[in-house]
C-alpha positions as CSV (number, residue, x, y, z in Angstrom):
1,X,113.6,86.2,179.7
2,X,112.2,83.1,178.7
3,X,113.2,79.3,179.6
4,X,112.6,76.0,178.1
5,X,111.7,72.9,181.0
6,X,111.7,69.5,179.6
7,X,112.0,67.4,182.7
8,X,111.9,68.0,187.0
9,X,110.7,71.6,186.7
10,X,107.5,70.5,184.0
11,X,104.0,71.8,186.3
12,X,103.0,69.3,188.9
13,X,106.7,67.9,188.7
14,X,109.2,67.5,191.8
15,X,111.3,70.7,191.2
16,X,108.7,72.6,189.6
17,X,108.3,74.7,193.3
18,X,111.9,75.9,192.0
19,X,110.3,78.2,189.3
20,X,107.8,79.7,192.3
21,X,106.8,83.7,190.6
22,X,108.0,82.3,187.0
23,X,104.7,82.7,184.6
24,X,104.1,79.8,182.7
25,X,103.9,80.3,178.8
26,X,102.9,77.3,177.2
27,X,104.0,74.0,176.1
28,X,106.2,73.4,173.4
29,X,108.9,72.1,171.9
30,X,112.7,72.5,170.9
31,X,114.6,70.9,168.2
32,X,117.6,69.7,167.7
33,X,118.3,67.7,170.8
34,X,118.0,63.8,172.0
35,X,116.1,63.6,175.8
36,X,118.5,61.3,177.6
37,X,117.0,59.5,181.0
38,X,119.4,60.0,184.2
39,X,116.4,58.8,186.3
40,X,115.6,61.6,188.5
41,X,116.0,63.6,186.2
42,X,116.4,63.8,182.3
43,X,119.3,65.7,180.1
44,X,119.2,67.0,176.6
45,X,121.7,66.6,174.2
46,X,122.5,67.8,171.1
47,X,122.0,66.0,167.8
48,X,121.9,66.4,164.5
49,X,118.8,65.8,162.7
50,X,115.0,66.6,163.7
51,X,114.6,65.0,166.9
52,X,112.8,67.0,169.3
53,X,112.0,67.3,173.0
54,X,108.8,68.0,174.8
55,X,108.6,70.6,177.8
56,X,107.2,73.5,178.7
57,X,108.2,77.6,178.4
58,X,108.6,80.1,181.2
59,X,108.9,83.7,181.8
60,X,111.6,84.3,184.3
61,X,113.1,87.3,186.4
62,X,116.5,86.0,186.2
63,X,118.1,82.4,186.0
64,X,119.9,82.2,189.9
65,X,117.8,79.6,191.1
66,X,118.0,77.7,187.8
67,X,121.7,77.9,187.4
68,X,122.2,76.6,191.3
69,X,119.3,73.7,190.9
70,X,120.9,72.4,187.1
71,X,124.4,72.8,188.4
72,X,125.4,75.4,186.0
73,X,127.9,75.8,184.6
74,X,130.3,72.8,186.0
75,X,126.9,70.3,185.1
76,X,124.8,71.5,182.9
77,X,125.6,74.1,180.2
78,X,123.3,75.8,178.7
79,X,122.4,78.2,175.0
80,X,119.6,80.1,173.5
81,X,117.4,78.1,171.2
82,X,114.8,78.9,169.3
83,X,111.2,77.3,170.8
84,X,108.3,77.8,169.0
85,X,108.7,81.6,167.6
86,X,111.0,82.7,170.3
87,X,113.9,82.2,171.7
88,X,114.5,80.7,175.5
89,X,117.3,79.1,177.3
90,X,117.7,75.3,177.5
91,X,120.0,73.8,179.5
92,X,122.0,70.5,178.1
93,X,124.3,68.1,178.3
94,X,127.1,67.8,175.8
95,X,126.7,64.0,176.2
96,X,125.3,61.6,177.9
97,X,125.8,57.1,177.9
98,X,122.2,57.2,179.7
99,X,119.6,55.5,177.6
100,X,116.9,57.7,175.1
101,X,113.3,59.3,176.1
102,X,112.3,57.4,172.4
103,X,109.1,60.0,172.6
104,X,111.1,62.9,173.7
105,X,108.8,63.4,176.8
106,X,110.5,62.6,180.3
107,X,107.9,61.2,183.1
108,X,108.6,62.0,186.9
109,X,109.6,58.8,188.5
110,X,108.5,61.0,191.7
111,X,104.9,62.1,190.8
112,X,102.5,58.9,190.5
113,X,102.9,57.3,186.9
114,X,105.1,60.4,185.9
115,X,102.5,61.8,184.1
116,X,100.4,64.9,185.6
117,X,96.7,66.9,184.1
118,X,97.2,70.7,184.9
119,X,94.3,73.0,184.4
């Protein structure tokens, strides 16, 4: 099954190790949702309109490890979207006060500038 990352779990990010034997897909993005900035971490939330977020798409064994790191289902909910051709899971907020990723791409406050190069 595949799953949608738009924040901690991105490559070279502080929870990435968290997706340790997921095989990375590509980068994409999903729309339909405003990136909200909880400062360790971001949230998406649903909107209406064309706004997108930025992340990246994994294959994964089973969502466990997700569910227990995003707090599912008592934090985080979380739906089948479509993302670029297929469809993933994202996980979301159903609203948030924090203020909007204007660019729809979160930076790590953990990881340098927030920004990393993968090969």
């Amino acid at each position: 099954m595949k799953v949608f990352v738009y924040g901690s779990l991105k490559r070279g990010f502080h929870n990435n190790p968290v997706l340790d034997g997921a095989r990375f897909v590509r980068t994409d993005k999903v729309r339909g949702y405003l990136l909200h900035d909880l400062g360790a971490y971001p949230a998406a939330v649903p909107c209406i309109g064309d706004s997108e977020i930025h992340g990246e798409l994994y294959e994964v064994d089973n969502l466990v490890r997700l569910d227990s790191l995003e707090g599912y289902p008592e934090f985080y909910d979380r739906q089948r979207k479509l993302v670029g051709g297929c469809f993933a899971w994202v996980y979301f907020l159903s609203e948030s006060s924090a203020p909007v990723v204007a660019d729809g791409v979160w930076r790590d406050p953990f990881v340098g500038n927030g920004e990393c190069e993968v090969a």
